[in-house]
C-alpha positions in Angstrom: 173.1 33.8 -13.3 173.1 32.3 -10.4 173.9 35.4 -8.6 171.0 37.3 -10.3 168.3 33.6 -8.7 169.4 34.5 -5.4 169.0 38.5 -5.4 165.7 37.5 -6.9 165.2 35.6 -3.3 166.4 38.0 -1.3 164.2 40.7 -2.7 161.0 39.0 -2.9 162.2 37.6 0.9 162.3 41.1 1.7 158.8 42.0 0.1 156.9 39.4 2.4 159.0 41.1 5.9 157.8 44.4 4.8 154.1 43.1 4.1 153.8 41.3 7.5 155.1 43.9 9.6 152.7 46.2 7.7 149.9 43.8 8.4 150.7 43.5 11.8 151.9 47.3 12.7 151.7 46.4 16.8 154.9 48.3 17.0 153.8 51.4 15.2 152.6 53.1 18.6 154.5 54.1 21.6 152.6 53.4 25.1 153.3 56.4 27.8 155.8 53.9 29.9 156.3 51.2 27.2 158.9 51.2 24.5 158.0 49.9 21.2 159.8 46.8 21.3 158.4 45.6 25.0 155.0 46.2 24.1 155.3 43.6 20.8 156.6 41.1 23.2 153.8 41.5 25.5 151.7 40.6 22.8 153.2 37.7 21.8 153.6 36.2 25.3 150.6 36.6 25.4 149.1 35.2 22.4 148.4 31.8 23.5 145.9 32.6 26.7 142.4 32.7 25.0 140.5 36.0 25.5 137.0 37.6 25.7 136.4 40.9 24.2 134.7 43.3 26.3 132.7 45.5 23.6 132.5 49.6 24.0 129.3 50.3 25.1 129.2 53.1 22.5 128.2 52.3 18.8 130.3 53.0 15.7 128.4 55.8 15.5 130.0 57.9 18.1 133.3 56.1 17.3 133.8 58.1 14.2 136.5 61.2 14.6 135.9 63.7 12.2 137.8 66.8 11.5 141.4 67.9 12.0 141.8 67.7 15.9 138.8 65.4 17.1 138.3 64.1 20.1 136.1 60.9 21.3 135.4 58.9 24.6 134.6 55.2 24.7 133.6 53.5 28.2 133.9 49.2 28.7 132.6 47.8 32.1 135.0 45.5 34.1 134.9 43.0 36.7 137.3 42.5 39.6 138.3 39.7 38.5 139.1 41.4 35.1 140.8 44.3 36.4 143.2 41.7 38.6 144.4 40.5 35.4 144.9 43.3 32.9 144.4 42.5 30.1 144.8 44.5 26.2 143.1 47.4 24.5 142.1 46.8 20.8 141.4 49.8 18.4 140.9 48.8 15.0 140.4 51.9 12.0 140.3 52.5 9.5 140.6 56.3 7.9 139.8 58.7 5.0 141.9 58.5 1.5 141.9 62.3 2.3 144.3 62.0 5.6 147.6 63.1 4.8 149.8 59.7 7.1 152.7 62.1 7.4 151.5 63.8 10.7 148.1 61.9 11.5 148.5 60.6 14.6 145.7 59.1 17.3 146.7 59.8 20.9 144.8 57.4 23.6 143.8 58.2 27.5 142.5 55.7 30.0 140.8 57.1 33.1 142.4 60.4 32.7 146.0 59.1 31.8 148.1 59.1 28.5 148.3 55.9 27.6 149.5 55.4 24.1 149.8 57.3 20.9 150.2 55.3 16.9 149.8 57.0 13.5 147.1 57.3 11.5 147.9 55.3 8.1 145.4 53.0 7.1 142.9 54.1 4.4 142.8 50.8 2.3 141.1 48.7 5.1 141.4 48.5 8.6 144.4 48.1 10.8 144.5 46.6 15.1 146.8 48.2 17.6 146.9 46.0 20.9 147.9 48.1 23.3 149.1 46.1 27.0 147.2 47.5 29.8 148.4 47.0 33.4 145.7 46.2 36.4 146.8 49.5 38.2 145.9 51.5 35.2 142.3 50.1 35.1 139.0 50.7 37.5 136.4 48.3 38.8 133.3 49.6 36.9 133.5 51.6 34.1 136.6 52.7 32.6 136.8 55.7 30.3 139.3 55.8 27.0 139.4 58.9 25.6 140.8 59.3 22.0 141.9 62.5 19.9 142.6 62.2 16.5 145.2 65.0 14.6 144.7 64.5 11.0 145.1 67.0 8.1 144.2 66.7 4.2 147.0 65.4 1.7 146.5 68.0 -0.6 143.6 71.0 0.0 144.3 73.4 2.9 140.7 75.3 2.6 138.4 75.5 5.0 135.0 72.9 3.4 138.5 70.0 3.0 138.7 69.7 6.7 135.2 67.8 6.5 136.5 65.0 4.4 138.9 64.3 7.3 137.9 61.3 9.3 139.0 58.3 11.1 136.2 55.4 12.3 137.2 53.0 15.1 135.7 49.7 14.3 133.0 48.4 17.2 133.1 44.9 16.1 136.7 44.4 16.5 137.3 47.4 19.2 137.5 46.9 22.7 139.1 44.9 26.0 140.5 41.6 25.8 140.7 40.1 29.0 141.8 36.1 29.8 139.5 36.0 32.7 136.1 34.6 32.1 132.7 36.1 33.9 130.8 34.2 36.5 127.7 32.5 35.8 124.6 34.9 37.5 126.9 38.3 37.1 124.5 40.7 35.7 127.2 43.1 35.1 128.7 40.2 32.0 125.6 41.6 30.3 127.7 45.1 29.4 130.3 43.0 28.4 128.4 41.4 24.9 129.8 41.5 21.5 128.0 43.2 18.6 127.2 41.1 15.6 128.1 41.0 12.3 125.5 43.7 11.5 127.4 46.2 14.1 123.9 45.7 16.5 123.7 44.4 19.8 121.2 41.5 19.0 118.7 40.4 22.1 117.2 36.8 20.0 113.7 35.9 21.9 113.4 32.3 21.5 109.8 31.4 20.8 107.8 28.4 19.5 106.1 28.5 16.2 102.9 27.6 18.3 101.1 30.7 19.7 104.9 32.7 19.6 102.8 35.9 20.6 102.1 34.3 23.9 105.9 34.3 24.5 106.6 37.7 23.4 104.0 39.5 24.9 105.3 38.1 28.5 108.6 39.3 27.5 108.2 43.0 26.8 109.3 44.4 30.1 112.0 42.1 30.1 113.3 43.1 27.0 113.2 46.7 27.4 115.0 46.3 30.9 117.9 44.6 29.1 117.8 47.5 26.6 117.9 49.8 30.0 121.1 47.6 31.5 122.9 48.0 28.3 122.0 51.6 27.5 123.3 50.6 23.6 121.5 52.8 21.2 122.6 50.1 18.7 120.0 47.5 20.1 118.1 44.6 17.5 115.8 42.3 18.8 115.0 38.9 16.9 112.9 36.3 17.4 113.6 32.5 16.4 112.8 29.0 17.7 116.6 28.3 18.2 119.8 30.4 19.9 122.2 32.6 17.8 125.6 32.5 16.6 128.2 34.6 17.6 127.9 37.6 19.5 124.7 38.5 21.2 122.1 37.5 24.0 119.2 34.6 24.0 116.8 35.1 26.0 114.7 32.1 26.6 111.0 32.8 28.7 109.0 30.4 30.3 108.2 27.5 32.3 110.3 24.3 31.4 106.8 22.0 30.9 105.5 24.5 28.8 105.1 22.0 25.8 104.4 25.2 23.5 108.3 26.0 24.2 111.0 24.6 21.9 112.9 22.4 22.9 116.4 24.4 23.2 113.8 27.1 25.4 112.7 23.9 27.9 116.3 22.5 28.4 118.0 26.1 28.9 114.7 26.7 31.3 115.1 23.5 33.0 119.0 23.9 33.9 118.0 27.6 34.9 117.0 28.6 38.7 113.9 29.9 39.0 114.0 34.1 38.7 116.0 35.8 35.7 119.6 34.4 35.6 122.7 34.9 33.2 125.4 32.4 32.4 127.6 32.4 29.7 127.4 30.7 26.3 129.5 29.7 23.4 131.3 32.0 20.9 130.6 35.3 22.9 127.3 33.9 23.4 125.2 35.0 26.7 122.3 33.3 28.0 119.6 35.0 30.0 116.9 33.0 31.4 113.3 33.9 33.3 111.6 30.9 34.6 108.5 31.3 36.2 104.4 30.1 35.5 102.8 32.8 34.3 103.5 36.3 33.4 101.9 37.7 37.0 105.3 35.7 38.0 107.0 37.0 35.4 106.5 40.5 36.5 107.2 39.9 40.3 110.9 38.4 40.0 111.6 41.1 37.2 110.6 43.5 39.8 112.8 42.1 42.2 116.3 42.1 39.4 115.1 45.4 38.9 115.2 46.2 42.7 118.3 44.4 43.1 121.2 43.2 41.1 120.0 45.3 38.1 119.5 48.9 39.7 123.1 49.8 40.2 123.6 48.9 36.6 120.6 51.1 35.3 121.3 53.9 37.1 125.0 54.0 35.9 123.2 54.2 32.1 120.8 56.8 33.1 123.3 59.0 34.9 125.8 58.8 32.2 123.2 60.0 29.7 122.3 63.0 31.4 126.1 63.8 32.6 126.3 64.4 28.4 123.0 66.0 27.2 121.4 69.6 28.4 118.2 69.0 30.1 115.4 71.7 28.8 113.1 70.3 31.4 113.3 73.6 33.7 114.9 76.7 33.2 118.9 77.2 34.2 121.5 77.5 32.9 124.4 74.6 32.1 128.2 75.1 31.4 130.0 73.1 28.6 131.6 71.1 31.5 128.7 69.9 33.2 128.4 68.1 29.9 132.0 66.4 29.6 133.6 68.9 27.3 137.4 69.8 28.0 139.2 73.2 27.1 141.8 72.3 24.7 143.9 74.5 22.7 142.8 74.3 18.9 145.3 75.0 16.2 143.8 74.0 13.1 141.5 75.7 10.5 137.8 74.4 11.8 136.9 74.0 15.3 133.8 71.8 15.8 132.2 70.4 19.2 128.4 69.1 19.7 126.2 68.8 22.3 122.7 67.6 22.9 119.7 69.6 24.4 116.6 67.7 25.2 113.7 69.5 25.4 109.9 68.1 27.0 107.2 66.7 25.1 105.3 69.6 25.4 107.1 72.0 24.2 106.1 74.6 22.2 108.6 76.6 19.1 108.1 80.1 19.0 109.7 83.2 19.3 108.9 84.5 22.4 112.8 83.3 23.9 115.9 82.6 23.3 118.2 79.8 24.5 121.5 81.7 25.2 125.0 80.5 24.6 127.3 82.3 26.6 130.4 82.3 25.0 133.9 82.4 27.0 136.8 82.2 24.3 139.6 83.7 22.5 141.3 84.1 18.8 144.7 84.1 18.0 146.4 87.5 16.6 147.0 86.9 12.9 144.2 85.3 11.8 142.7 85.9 8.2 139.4 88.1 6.9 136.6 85.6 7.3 137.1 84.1 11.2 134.0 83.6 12.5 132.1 81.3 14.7 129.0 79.4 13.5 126.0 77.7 15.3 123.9 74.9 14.0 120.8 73.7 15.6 119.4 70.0 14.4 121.6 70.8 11.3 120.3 74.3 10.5 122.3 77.3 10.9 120.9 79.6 13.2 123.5 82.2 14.6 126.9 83.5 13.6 129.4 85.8 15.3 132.5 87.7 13.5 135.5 86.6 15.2 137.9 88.6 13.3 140.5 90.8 15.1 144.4 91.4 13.6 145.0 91.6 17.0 143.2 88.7 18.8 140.1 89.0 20.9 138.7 87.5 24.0 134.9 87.0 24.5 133.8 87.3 28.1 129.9 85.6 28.8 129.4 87.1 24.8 125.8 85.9 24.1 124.9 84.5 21.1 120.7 84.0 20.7 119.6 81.1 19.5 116.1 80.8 18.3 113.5 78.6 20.4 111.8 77.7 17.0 114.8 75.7 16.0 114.6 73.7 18.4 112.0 70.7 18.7 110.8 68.5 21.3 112.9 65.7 22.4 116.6 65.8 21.7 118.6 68.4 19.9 121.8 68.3 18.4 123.8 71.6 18.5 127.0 72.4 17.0 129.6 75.0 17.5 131.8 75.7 15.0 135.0 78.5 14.2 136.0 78.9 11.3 140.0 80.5 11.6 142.2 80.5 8.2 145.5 82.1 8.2 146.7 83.4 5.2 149.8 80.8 4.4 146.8 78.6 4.5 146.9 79.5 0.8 150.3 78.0 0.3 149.3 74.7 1.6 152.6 73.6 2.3 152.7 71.0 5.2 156.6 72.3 6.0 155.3 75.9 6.9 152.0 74.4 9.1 152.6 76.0 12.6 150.9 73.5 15.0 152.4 74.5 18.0 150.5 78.0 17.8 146.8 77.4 18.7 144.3 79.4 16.6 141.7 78.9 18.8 140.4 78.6 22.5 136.7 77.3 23.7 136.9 77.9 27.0 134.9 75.2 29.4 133.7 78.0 31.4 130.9 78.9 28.2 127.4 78.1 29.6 123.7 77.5 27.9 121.0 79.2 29.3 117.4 77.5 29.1 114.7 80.0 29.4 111.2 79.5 30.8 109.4 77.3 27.7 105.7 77.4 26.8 104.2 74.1 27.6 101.4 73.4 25.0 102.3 70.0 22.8 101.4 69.3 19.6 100.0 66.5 17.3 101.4 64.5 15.6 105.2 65.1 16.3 107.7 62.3 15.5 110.3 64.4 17.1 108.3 64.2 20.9 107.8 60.4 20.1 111.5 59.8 19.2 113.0 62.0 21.6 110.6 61.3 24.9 108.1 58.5 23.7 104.8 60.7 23.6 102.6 60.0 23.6 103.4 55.9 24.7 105.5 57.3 27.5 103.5 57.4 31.0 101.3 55.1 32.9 98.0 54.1 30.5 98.7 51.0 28.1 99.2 51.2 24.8 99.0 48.8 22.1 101.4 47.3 19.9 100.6 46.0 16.5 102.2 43.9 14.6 100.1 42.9 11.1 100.9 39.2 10.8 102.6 37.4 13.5 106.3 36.5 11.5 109.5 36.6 13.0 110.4 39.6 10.9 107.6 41.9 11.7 107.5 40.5 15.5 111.5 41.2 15.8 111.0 45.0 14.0 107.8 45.9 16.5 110.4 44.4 19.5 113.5 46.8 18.3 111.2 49.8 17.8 109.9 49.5 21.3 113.5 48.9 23.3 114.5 52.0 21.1 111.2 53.9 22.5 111.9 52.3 25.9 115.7 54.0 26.0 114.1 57.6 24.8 111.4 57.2 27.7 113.8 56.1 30.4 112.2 53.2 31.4 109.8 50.1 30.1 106.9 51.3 28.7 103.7 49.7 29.7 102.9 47.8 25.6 100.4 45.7 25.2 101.2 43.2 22.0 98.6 42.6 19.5 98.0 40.8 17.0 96.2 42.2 13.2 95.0 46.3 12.3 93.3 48.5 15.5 89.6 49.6 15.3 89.4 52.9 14.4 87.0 54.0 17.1 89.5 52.7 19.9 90.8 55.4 22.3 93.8 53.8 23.3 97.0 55.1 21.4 98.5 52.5 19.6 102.5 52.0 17.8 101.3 49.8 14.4 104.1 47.9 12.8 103.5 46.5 9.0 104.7 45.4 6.0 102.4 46.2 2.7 100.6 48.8 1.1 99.5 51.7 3.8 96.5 50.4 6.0 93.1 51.7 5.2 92.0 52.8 8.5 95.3 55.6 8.5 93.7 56.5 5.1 90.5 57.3 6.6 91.9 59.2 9.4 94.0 61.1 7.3 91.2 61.7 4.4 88.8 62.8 7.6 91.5 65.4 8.2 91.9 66.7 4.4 96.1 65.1 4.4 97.0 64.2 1.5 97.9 60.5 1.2 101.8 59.4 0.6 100.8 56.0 0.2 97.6 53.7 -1.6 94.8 52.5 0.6 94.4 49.2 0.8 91.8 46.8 1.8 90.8 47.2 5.3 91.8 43.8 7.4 90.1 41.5 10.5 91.4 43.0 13.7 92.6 39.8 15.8 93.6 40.0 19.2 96.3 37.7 20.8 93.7 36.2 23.4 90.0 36.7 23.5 90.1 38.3 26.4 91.7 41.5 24.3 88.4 42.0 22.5 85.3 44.4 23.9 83.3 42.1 26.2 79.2 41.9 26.4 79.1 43.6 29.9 81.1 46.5 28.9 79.0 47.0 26.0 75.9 47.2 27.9 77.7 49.4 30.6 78.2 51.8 27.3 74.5 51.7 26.3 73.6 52.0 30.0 75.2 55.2 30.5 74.2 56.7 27.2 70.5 55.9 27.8 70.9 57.3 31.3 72.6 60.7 31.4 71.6 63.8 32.3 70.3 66.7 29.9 72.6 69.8 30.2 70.6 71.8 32.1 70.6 68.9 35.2 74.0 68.6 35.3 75.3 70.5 38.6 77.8 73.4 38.2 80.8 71.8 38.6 79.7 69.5 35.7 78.6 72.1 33.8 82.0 74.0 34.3 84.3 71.0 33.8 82.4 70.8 30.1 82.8 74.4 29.7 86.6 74.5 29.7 86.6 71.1 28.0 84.9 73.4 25.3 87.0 76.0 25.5 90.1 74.2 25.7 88.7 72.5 22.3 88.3 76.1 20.6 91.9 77.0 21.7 93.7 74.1 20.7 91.8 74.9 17.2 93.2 78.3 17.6 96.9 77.7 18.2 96.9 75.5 14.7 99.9 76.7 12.8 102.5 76.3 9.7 106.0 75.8 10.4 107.9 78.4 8.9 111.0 78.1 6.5 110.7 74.0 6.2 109.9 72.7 2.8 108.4 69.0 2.2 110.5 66.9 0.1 108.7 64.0 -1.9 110.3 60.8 -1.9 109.5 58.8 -5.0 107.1 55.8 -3.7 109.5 53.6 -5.3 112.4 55.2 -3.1 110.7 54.2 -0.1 112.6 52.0 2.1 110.2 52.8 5.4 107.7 55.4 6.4 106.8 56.3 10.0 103.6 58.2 10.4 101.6 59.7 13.3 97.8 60.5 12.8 95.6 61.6 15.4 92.2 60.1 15.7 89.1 62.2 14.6 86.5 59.8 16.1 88.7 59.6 19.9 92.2 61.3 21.7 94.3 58.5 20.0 97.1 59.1 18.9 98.3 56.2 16.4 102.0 55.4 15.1 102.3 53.7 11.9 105.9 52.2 10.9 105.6 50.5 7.2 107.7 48.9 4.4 106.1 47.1 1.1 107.8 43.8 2.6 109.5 42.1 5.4 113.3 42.2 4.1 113.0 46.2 3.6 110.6 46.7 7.2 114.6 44.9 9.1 116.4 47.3 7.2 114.3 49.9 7.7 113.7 49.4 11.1 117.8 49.4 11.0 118.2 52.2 9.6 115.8 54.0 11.6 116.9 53.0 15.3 120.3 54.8 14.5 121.2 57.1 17.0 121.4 59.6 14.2 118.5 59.2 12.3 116.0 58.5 15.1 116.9 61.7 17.2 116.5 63.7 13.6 113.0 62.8 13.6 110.5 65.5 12.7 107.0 66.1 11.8 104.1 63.8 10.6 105.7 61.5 7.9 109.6 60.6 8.0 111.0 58.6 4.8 114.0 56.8 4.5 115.2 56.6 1.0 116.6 53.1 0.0 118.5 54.9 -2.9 120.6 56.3 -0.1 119.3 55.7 3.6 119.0 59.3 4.0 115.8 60.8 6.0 113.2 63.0 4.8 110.6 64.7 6.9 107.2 66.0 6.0 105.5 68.7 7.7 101.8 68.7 8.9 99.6 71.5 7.1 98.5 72.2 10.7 98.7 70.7 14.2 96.2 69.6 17.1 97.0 70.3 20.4 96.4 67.9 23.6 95.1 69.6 26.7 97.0 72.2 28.3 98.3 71.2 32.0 99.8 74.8 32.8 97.1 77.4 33.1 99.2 79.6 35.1 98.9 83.7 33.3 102.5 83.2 32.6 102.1 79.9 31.2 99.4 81.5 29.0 101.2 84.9 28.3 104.1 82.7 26.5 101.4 81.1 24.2 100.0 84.4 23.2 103.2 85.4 22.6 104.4 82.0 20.8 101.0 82.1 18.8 101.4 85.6 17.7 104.8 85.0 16.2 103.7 82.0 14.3 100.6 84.2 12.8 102.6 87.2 11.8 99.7 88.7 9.9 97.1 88.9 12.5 100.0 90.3 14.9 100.4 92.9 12.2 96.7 93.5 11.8 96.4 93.8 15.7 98.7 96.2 15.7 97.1 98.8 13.1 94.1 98.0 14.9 94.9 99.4 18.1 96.7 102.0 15.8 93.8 103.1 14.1 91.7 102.8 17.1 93.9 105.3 19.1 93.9 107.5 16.0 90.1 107.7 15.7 89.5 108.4 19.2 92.2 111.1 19.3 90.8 112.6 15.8 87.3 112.1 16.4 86.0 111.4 19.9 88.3 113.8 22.0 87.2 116.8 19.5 83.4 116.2 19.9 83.8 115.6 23.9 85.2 119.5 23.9 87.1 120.8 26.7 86.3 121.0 30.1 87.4 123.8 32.5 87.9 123.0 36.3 87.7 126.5 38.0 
């Protein structure tokens, strides 16, 4: 008996090792130059030295692998110091149910190096490698980790199981841990922020309760160039009268005997230098501070951060966006590894890479070109009836190519068309995809799986060709405001309106515009407002709100015979954050002035006359080039469903161009807002109305019945020529009925006119 008590001991001894090594698993990887048993040392030696995280500055979004061999690349910002001390990578995952743990493994590359490999075995919650990093392995600057996961189903070998394969890196526990701590005033700590509980990179404006507009409006440009220094596409701004918790930034405005500040604001201001300054704060906690008078002072030492210690850092964002996306800007043509994409052997059943075009605000869809993917690849001998390669543009499927040979093929510059019209201004998603099943597929035995032999090759070497687009844009069109900003992008002001001044609606107008501000490029010259526009204004305006639908967008839409997603409301008092925002007496006599006084047509000189003239015509042209998208069906949303609406309406009584984002209350207009400034969602936008569904946060667009068009810029012939040619695709039937036209009017002169006109001799 008492034998039996101590094997009772000894077993459930044995059951708590097992369970924290599992918990732990710091040994289940093997580092490139590190056995398994030195790198768990490292770890624990050192345990005890307390360490900042240094967050990817990709969001969880684009740290999701997906497929059987999937490949990902996750960049963290450094400081000498940080590099002279090494430090640890983090990866925390968790994976599908799906992946078979057998073989699933998740091999890891910094700057270009092999750096460590672990399996892939945790689908019941998430599980930390720390991998040791030595300073020699690791840049000043940027540093690059590349990942490639190789995971393959437990028990389906067909073709549609390989999309339930996936393995998603955790960005709130991810990233650099690093014992040395970041100077006070180093702008380049900024990239370094945590992410909060949320998974968002939270900017917190801290404003009084008294007059907080005042405060916010002189911190637009200042928020959007922070959203520019991170270049995070995972960005929340809130507003409060006191600092966070946790992760995040506090940004704290002002002049420190302002006695409209807060409190916290005046001492942080107070201890500040004067000029826009950084120092670090508690629990991950940054502090950024702008001290100055007035917001003419504001402006000026923004200008000179921006000039200065904040350019470098800018510039790295912008030129690491366009080193990954396909600019449809001008015509050319682009390879795959102008882009970042690496040839790699593929041996698995789906091949899949994606890339990003981004196309200009005026854009026009039509069939008149082509965007050409050139492709350079090759197919293993052996593979089964039913290879082919697929091509999927914004999530439609466009082109496909038979890829079946017994005997292997190799594609040399093949083209494969892709239609203009499924593309959409702003940015595109493409995807590539070859489908390659063997036949012992069939017998789905993991023993017999040949992974050594690669199926597949997508060779770098494959280009995209941009052709010449037709520049005419169109109203409304969510996809040109998501993608580019248009129409708040350029130099005139716009307004931004926020219903009632709350910390909810002020914080979802503030993360809508850093969102627009990273799509544009740069800050975007907002003017914050307070209350509903007038709807005889001509200045475009983004409205943000929380109710029933406004009733000035129902009378611009009922002017315009839409039909109405929403219930009008009660129309409500316009108020302006200063009086100064309001229509003055002398302007309105300068109006009344200048209608009383103008000219009569016919005393207008020439070149008045003629600039009216193609005013006109450019009127009765943008009338003609209405049109009906072709092979997109509206979905309705139940009202009830709604968890937020953006719609664009242009203005019938001026050239405005007004932007409604709406929920039924504050708590749904945050998670709306959320939701909708995902990198995913937001570049999907299309359309005049987009719906998320709270039922499942999935986006639905709706279609306008016809669109207006804002004056054309490019009056070239072959500018012109393309629009014919884009308009006549769009209206099939008069095409057509051209056609017979000229038909019939060639056979009546041959039947009828030659005959009567006889024949003439020449002797």
């Amino acid at each position: 008996m008492h034998n039996l008590e101590i094997l009772r001991r000894l077993s459930a001894a044995a059951i708590l090792v097992c369970l924290s090594a599992n918990a732990s698993r710091a040994g289940d990887f093997v580092p490139a130059d590190l056995g398994a048993a030195s790198v768990q040392s490292t770890v624990q030696a050192g345990s005890d030295i307390p360490r900042q995280m240094v967050a990817f500055r990709q969001s969880g979004t684009a740290m999701r692998l997906e497929g059987e061999d999937a490949p990902r690349e996750l960049t963290f910002y450094l400081s000498p110091d940080q590099v002279t001390t090494a430090g640890i990578l983090r990866l925390s995952y968790t994976n599908a149910v799906s992946v078979m743990p057998d073989d699933a493994v998740l091999d890891v590359e910094l700057n270009g190096k092999p750096l460590a490999a672990f399996p892939i075995r945790s689908p019941n919650g998430p599980a930390t490698h720390d991998i040791p990093v030595a300073a020699k392995d690791l840049t000043v600057g940027w540093n690059q980790i590349r990942l490639r996961a190789k995971q393959h189903h437990r028990i389906d070998c067909s073709v549609p199981a390989t999309y339930e394969l996936w393995t998603q890196i955790d960005p709130l526990v991810s990233g650099f841990l690093t014992s040395a701590r970041p100077k006070d005033g180093d702008f380049a700590s900024l990239l370094s922020v945590g992410r909060n509980g949320d998974g968002a990179t939270e900017i917190r404006v801290i404003a009084g309760q008294d007059a907080p507009q005042t405060t916010l409006r002189d911190s637009l440009s200042l928020v959007q160039t922070l959203a520019l220094v991170l270049g995070r596409e995972d960005l929340s701004v809130s507003v409060g009268d006191i600092g966070g918790s946790g992760p995040g930034i506090d940004l704290y405005l002002g002049d420190p005997l302002d006695a409209k500040l807060p409190q916290p604001a005046r001492d942080a201001l107070a201890a500040a230098p004067r000029g826009l300054f950084v120092r670090q704060g508690e629990n991950g906690r940054l502090v950024v501070t702008m001290r100055g008078s007035n917001k003419s002072e504001f402006q000026s030492l923004l200008l000179a951060a921006v000039n200065g210690p904040l350019l470098p850092l800018i510039r790295t964002n912008k030129l690491a966006m366009a080193q990954t996306r396909i600019d449809g800007e001008s015509p050319g043509t682009h390879s795959l590894s102008s882009i970042g994409y690496q040839t790699t052997p593929f041996a698995g059943r789906l091949f899949q890479t994606s890339f990003d075009v981004v196309m200009p605000a005026d854009f026009y869809p039509g069939d008149y070109a082509t965007v050409d993917l050139n492709l350079n690849a090759a197919t293993a001998p052996g593979l089964a009836p039913g290879t082919q390669l697929l091509v999927r543009v914004n999530e439609r499927a466009v082109a496909s190519l038979v890829l079946y040979d017994p005997e292997g093929t190799t594609l040399k510059d093949k083209p494969l068309e892709l239609p203009l019209r499924a593309f959409h201004p702003g940015v595109n998603h493409v995807r590539v995809l070859a489908e390659l099943p063997l036949a012992s597929d069939l017998a789905c035995d993991p023993a017999q799986r040949e992974e050594t032999r690669s199926r597949f090759l997508l060779l770098e070497e494959t280009t995209v060709t941009i052709p010449p687009l037709a520049r005419a844009g169109r109203l409304p069109d969510l996809a040109a405001f998501a993608g580019t900003s248009f129409p708040l992008k350029g130099s005139a002001a716009f307004d931004l309106y926020v219903d009632t001044a709350t910390p909810a609606r002020l914080g979802s107008a503030l993360t809508l515009l850093t969102r627009l501000a990273l799509s544009a490029g740069h800050p975007l010259p907002a003017e914050l407002k307070i209350g509903r526009p007038d709807p005889r204004q001509s200045t475009n305006a983004l409205i943000v709100g929380a109710g029933d639908e406004p009733l000035e967008l129902a009378e611009l839409a009922g002017q315009k015979g839409d039909r109405l997603p929403f219930s009008a409301t009660d129309d409500l008092v316009t108020a302006s954050v200063t009086a100064g925002d309001q229509l003055s007496d002398s302007q309105a006599l300068l109006d009344a002035f200048q209608v009383e006084t103008r000219l009569e047509h016919d005393q207008l000189s020439l070149k008045s006359r003629a600039s009216d003239w193609v005013a006109t015509a450019s009127t009765t042209i943008n009338r003609w080039l209405a049109y009906k998208d072709i092979g997109r069906e509206d979905v309705k949303v139940d009202p009830r469903d709604k968890l937020i609406s953006v719609r664009q309406v242009a203005s019938s009584e001026s050239s405005a161009v007004w932007t409604y984002v709406n929920a039924t209350d504050e708590t749904l207009l945050q998670q709306g807002v959320a939701a909708l400034t995902k990198a995913a969602t937001w570049t999907a936008l299309e359309g005049e109305e987009s719906v998320i569904r709270r039922s499942d946060l999935e986006l639905v667009n709706r279609y306008p019945e016809s669109y207006s068009f804002f004056p054309i810029t490019d009056t070239s012939p072959v500018n012109l020529r393309r629009l014919a040619a884009a308009w006549l695709s769009d209206n099939f039937i008069i095409y057509v009925g051209l056609v017979l036209a000229l038909m019939g009017g060639f056979g009546w002169w041959v039947g009828y006119v030659v005959p009567r006109k006889g024949v003439r001799t020449v002797e």
